[in-house]
PyMOL Python script that loads the backbone (N, CA, C, O; Angstrom):
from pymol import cmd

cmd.read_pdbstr("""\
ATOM      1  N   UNK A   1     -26.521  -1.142  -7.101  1.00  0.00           N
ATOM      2  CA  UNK A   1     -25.364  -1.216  -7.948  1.00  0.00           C
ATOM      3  C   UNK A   1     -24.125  -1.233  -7.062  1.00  0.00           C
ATOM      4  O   UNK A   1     -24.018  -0.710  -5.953  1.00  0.00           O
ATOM      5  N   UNK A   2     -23.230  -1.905  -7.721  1.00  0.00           N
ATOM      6  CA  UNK A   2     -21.795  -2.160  -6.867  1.00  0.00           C
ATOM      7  C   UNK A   2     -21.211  -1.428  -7.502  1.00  0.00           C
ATOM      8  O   UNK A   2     -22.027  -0.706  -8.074  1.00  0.00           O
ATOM      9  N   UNK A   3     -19.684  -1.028  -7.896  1.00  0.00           N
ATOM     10  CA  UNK A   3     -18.957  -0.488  -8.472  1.00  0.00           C
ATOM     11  C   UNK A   3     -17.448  -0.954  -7.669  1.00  0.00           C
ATOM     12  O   UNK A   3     -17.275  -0.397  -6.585  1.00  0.00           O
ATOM     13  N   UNK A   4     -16.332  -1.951  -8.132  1.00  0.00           N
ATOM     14  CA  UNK A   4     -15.794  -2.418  -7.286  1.00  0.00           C
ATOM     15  C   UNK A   4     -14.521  -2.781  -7.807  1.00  0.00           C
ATOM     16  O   UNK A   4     -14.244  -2.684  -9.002  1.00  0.00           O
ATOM     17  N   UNK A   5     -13.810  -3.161  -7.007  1.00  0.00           N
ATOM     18  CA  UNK A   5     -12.544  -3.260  -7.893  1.00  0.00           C
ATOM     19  C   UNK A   5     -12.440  -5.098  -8.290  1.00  0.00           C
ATOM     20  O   UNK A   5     -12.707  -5.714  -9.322  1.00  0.00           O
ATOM     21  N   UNK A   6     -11.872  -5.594  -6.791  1.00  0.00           N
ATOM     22  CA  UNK A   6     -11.764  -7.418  -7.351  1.00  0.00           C
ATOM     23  C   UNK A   6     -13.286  -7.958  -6.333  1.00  0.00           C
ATOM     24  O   UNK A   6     -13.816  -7.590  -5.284  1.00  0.00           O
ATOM     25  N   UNK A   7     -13.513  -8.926  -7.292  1.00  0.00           N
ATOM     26  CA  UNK A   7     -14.571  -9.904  -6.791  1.00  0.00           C
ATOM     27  C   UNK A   7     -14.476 -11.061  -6.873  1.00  0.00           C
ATOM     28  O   UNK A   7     -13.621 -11.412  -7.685  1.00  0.00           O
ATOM     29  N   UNK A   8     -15.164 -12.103  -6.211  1.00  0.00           N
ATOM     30  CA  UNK A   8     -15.044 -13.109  -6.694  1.00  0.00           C
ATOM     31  C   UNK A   8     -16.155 -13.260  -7.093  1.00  0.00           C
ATOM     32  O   UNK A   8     -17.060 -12.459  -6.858  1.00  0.00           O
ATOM     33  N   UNK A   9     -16.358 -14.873  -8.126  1.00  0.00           N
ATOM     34  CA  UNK A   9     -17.207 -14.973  -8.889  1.00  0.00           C
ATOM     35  C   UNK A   9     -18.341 -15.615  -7.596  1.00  0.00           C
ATOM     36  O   UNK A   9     -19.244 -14.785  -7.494  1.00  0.00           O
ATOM     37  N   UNK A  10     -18.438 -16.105  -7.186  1.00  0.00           N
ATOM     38  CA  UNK A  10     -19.382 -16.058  -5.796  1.00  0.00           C
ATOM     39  C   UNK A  10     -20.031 -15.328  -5.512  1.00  0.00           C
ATOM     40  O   UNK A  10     -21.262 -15.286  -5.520  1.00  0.00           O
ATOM     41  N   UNK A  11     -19.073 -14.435  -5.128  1.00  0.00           N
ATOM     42  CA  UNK A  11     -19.574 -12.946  -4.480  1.00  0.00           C
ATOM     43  C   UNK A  11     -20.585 -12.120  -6.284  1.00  0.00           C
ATOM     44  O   UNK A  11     -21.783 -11.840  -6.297  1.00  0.00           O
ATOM     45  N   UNK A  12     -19.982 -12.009  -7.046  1.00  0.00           N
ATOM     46  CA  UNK A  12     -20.732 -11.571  -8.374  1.00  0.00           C
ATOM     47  C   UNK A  12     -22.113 -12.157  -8.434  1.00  0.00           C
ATOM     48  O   UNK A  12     -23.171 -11.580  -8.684  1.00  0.00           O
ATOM     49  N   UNK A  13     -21.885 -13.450  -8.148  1.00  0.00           N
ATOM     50  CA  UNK A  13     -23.227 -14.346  -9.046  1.00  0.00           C
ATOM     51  C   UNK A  13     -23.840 -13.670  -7.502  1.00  0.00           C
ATOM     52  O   UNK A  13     -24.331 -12.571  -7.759  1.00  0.00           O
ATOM     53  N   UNK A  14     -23.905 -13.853  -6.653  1.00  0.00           N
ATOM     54  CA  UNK A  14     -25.260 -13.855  -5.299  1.00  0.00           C
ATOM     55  C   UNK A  14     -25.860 -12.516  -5.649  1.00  0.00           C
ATOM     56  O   UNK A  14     -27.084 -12.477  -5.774  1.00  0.00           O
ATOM     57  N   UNK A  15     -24.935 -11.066  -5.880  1.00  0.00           N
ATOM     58  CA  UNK A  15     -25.357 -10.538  -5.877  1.00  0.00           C
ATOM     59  C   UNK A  15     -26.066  -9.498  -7.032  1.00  0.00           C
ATOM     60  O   UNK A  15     -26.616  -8.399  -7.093  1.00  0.00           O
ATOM     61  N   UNK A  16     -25.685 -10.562  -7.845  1.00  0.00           N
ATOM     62  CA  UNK A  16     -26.554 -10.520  -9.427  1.00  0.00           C
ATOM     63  C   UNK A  16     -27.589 -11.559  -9.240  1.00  0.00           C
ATOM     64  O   UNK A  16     -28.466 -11.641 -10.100  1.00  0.00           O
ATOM     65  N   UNK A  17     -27.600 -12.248  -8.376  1.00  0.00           N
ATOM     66  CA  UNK A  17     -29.040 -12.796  -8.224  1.00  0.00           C
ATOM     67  C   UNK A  17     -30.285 -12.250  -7.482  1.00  0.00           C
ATOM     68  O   UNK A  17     -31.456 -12.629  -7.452  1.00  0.00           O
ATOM     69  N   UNK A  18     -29.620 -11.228  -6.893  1.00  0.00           N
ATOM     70  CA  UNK A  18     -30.562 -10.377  -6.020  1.00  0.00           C
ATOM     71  C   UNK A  18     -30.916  -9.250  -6.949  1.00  0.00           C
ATOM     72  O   UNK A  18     -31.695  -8.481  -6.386  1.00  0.00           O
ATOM     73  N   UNK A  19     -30.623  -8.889  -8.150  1.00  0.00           N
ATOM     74  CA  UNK A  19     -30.797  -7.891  -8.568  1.00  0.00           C
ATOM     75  C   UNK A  19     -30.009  -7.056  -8.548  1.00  0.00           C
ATOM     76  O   UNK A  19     -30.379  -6.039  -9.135  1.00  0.00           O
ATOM     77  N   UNK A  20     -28.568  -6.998  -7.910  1.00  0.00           N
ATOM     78  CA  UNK A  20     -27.644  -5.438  -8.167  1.00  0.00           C
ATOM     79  C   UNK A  20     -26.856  -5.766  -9.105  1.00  0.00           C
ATOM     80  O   UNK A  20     -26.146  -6.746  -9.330  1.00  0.00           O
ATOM     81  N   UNK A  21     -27.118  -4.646  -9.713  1.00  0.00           N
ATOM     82  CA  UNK A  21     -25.857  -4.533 -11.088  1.00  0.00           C
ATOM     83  C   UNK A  21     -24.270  -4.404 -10.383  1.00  0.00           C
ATOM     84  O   UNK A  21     -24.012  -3.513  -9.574  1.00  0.00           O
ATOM     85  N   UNK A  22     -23.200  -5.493 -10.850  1.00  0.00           N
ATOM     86  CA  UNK A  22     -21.850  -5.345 -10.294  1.00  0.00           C
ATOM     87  C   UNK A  22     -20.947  -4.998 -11.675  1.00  0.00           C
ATOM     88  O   UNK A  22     -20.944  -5.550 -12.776  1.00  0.00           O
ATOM     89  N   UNK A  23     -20.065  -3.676 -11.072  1.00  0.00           N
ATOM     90  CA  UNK A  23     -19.586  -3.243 -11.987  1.00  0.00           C
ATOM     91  C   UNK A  23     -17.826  -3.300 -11.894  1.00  0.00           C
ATOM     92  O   UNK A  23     -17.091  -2.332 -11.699  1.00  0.00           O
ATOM     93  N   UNK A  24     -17.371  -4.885 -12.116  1.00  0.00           N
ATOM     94  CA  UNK A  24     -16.040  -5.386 -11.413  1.00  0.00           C
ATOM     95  C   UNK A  24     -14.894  -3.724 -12.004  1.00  0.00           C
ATOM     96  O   UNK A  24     -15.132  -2.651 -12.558  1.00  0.00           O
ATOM     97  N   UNK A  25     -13.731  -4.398 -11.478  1.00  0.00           N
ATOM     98  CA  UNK A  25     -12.669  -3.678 -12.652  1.00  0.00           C
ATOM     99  C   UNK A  25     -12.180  -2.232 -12.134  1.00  0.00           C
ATOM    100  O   UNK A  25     -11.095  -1.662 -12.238  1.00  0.00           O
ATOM    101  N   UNK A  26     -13.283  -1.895 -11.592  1.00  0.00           N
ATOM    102  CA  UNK A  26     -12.876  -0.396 -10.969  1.00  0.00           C
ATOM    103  C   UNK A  26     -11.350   0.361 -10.420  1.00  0.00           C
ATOM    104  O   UNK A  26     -10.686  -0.308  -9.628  1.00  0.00           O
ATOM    105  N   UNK A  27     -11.084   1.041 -10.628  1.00  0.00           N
ATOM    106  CA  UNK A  27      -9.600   1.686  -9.703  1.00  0.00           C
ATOM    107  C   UNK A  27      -9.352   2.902  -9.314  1.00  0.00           C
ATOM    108  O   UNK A  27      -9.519   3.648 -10.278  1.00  0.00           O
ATOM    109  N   UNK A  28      -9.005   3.533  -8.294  1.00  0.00           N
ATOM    110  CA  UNK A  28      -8.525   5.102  -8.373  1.00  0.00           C
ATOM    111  C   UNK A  28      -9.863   5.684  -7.238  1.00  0.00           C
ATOM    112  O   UNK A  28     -10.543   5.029  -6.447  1.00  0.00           O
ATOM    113  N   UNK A  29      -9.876   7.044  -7.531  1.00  0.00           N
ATOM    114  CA  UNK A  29     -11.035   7.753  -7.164  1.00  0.00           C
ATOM    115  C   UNK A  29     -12.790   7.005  -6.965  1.00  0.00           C
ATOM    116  O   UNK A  29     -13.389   6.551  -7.940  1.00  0.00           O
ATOM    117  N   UNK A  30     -13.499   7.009  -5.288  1.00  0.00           N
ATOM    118  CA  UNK A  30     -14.417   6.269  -6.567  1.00  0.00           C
ATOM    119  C   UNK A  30     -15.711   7.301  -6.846  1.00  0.00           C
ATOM    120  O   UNK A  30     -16.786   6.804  -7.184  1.00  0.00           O
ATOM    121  N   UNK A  31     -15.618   8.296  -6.741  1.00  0.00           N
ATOM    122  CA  UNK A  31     -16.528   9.694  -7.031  1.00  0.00           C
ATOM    123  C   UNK A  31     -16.234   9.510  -8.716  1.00  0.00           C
ATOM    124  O   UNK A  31     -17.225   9.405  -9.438  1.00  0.00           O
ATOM    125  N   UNK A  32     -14.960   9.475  -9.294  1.00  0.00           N
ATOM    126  CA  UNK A  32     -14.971   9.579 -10.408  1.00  0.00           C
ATOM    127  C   UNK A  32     -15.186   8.709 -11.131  1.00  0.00           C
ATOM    128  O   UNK A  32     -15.288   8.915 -12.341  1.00  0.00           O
ATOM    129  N   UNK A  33     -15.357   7.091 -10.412  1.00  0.00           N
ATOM    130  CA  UNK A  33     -15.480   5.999 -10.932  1.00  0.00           C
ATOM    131  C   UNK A  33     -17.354   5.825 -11.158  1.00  0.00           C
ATOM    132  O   UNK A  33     -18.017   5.195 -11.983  1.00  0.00           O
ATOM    133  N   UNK A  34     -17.645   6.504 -10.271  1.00  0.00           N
ATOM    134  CA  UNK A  34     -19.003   6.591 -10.429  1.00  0.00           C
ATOM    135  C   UNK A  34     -19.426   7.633 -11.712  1.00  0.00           C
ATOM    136  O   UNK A  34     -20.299   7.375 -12.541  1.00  0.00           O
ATOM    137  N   UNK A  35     -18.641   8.806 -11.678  1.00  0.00           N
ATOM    138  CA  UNK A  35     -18.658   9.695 -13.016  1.00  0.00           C
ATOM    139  C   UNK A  35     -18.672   9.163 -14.103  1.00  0.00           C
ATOM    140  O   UNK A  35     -19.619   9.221 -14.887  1.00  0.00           O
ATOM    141  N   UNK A  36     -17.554   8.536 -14.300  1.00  0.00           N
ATOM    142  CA  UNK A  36     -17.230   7.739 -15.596  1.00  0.00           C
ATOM    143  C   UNK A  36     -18.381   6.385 -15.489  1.00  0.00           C
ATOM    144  O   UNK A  36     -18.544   5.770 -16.542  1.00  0.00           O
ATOM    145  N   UNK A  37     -18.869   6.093 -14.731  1.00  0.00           N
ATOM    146  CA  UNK A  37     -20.145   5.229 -14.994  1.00  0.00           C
ATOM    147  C   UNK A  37     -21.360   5.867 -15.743  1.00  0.00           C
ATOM    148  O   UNK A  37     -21.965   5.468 -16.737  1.00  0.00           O
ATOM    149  N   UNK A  38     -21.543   7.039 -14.925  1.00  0.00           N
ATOM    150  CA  UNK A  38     -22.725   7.794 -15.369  1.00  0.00           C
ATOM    151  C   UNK A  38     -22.190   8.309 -16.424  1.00  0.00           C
ATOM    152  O   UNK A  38     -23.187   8.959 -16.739  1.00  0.00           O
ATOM    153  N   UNK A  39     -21.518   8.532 -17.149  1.00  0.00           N
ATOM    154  CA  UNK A  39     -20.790   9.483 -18.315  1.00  0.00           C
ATOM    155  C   UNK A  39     -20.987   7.791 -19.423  1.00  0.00           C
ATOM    156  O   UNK A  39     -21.427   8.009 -20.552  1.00  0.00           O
ATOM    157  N   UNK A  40     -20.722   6.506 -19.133  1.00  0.00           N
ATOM    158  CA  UNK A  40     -20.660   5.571 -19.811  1.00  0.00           C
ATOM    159  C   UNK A  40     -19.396   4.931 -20.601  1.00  0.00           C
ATOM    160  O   UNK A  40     -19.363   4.041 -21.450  1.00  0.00           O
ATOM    161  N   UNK A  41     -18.240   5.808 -19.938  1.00  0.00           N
ATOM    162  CA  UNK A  41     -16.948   5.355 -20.377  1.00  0.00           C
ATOM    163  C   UNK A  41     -16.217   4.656 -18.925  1.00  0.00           C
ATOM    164  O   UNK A  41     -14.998   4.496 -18.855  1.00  0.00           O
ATOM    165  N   UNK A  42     -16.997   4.342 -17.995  1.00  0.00           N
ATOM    166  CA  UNK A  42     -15.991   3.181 -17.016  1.00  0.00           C
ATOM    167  C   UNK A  42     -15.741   1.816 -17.723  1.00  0.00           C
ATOM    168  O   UNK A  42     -16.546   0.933 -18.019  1.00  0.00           O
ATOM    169  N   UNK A  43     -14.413   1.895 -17.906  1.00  0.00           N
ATOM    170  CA  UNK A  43     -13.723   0.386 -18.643  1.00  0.00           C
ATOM    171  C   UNK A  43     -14.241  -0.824 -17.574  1.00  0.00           C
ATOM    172  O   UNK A  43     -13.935  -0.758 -16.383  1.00  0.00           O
ATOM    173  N   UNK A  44     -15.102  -1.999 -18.151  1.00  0.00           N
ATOM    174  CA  UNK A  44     -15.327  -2.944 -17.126  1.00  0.00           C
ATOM    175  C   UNK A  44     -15.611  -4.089 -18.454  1.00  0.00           C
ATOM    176  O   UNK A  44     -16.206  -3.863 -19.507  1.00  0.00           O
ATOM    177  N   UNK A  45     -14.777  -5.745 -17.862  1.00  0.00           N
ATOM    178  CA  UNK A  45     -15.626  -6.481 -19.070  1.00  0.00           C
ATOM    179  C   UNK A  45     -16.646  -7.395 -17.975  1.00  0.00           C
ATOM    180  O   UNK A  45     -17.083  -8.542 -18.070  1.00  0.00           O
ATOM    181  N   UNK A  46     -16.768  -6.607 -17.175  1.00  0.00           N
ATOM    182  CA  UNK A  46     -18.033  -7.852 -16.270  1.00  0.00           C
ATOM    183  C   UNK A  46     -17.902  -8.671 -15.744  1.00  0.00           C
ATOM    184  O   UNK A  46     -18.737  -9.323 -15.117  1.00  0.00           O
ATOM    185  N   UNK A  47     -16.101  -8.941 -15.961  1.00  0.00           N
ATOM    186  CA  UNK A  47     -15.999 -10.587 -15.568  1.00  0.00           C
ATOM    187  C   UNK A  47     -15.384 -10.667 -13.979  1.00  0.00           C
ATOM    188  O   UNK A  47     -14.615  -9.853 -13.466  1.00  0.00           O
ATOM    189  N   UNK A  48     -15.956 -11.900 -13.354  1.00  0.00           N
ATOM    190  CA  UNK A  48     -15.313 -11.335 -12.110  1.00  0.00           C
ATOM    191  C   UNK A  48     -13.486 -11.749 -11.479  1.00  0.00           C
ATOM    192  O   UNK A  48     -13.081 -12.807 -11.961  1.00  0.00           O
ATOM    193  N   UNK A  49     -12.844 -11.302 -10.876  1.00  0.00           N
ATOM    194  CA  UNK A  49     -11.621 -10.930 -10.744  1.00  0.00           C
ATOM    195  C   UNK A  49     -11.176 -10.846  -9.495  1.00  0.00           C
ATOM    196  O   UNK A  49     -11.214  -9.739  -8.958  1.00  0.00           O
ATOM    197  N   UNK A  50     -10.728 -11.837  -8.856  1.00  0.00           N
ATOM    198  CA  UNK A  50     -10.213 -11.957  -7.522  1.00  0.00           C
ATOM    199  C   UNK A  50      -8.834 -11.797  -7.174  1.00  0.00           C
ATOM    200  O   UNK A  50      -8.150 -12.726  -7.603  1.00  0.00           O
ATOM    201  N   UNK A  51      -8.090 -10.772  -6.427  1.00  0.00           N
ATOM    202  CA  UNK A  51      -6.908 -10.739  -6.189  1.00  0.00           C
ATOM    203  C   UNK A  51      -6.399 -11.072  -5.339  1.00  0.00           C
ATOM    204  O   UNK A  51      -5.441 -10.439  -4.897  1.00  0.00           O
ATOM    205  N   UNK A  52      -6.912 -12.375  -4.689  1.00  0.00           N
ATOM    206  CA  UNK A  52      -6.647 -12.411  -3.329  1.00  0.00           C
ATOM    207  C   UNK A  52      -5.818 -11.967  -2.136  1.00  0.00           C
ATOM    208  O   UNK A  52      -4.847 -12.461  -1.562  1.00  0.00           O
ATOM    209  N   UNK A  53      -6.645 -10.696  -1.937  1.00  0.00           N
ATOM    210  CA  UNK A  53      -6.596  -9.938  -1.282  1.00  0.00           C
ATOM    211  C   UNK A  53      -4.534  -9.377  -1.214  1.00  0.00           C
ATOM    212  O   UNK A  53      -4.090  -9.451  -0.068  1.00  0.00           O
ATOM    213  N   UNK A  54      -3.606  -8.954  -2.175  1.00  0.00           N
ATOM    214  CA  UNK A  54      -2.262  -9.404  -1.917  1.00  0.00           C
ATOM    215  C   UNK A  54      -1.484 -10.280  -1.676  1.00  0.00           C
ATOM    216  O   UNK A  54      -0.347 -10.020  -1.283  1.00  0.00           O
ATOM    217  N   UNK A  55      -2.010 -11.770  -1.893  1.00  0.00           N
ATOM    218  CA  UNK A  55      -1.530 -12.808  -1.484  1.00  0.00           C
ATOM    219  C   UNK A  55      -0.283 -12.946  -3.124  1.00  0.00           C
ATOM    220  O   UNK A  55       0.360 -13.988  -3.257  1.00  0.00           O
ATOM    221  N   UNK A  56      -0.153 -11.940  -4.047  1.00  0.00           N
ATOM    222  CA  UNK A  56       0.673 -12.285  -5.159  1.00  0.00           C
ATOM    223  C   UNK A  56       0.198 -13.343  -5.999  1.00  0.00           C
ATOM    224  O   UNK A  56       0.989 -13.887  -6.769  1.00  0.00           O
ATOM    225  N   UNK A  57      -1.097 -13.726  -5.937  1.00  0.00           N
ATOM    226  CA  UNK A  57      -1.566 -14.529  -7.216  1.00  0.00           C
ATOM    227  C   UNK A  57      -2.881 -13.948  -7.540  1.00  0.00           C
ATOM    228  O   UNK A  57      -3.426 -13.004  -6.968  1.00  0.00           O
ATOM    229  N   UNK A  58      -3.377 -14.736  -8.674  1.00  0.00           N
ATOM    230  CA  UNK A  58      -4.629 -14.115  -9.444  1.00  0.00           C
ATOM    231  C   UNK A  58      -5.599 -15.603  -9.642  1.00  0.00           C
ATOM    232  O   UNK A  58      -5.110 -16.636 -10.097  1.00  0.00           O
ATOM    233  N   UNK A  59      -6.823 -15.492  -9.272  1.00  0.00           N
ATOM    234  CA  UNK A  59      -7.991 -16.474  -9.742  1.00  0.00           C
ATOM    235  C   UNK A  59      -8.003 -16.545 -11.137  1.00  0.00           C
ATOM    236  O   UNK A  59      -8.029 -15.568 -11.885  1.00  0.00           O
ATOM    237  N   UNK A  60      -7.981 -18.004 -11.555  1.00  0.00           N
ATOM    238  CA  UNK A  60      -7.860 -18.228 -12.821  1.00  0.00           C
ATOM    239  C   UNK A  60      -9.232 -18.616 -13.423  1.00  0.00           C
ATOM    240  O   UNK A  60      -9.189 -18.890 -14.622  1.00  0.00           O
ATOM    241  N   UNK A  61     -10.616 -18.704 -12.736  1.00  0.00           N
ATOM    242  CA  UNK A  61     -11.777 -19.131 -13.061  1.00  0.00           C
ATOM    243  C   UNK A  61     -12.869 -18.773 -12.287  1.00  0.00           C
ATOM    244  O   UNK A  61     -14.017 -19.193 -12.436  1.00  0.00           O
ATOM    245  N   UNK A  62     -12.420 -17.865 -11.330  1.00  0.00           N
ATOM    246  CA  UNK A  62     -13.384 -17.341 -10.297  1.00  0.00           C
ATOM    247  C   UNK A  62     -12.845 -18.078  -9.331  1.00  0.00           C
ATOM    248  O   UNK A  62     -12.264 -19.151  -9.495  1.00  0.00           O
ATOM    249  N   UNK A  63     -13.082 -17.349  -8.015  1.00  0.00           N
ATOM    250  CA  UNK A  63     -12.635 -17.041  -6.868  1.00  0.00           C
ATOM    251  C   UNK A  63     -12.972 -18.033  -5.564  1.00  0.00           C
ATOM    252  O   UNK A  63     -12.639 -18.086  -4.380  1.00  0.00           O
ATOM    253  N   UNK A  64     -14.203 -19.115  -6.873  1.00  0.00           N
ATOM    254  CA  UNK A  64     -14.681 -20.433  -5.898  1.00  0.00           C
ATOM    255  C   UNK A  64     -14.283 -20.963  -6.061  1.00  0.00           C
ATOM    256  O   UNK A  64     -14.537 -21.847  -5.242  1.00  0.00           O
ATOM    257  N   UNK A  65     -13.031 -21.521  -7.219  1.00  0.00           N
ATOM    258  CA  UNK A  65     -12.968 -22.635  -7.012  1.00  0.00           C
ATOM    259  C   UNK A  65     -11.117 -22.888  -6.652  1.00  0.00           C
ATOM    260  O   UNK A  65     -10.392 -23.883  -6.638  1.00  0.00           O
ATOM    261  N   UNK A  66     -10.871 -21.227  -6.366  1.00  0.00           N
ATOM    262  CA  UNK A  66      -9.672 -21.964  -5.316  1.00  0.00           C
ATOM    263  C   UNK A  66      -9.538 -21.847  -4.170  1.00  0.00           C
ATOM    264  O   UNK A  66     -10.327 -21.244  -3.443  1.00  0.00           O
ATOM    265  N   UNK A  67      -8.498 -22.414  -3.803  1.00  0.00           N
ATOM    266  CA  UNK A  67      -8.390 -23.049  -2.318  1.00  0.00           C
ATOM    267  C   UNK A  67      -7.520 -21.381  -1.742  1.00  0.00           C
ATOM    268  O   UNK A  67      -6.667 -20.554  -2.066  1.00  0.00           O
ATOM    269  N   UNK A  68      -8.306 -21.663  -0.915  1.00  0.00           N
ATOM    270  CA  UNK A  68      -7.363 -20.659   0.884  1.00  0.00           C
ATOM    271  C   UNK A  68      -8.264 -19.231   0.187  1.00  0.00           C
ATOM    272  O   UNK A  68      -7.913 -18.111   0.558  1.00  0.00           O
ATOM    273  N   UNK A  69      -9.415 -19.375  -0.820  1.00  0.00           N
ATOM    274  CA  UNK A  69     -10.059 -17.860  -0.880  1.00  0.00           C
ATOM    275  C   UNK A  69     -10.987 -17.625  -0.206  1.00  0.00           C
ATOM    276  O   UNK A  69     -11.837 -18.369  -0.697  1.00  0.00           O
ATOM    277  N   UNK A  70     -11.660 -16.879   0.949  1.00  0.00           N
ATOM    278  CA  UNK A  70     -12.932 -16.600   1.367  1.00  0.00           C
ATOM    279  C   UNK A  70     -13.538 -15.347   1.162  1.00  0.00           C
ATOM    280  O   UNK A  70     -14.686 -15.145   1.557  1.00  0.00           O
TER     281      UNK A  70
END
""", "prot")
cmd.dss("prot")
cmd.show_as("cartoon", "prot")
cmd.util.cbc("prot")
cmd.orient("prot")
């Protein structure tokens, strides 16, 4: 299992193809982010979410298919 904050959809799909559960969305503490997993109230809609890395923009379809993301 992952538990993570931004991903790209790349990075999501490979490693949902291997079998680990990715749990995008995450923020803050991550002891408590893991709490609130196991408790079943960590806010996540699954989808994946690339911030590139501070560059001041946001992936509009996953994280492959724009340019200057690795």
């Amino acid at each position: 299992m992952l538990i993570c904050g931004g991903i790209g959809e790349g990075a999501m799909m490979a490693l949902s193809e291997e079998g680990i559960l990715v749990v995008p969305g995450a923020s803050g503490d991550a002891d408590r982010a893991v709490a609130d997993f196991l408790k079943g109230i960590l806010e996540t809609d699954n989808t994946p979410n690339c911030d590139h890395h501070g560059e001041g923009h946001a992936c509009g379809g996953g994280c492959g298919g724009c340019h200057g993301c690795h």
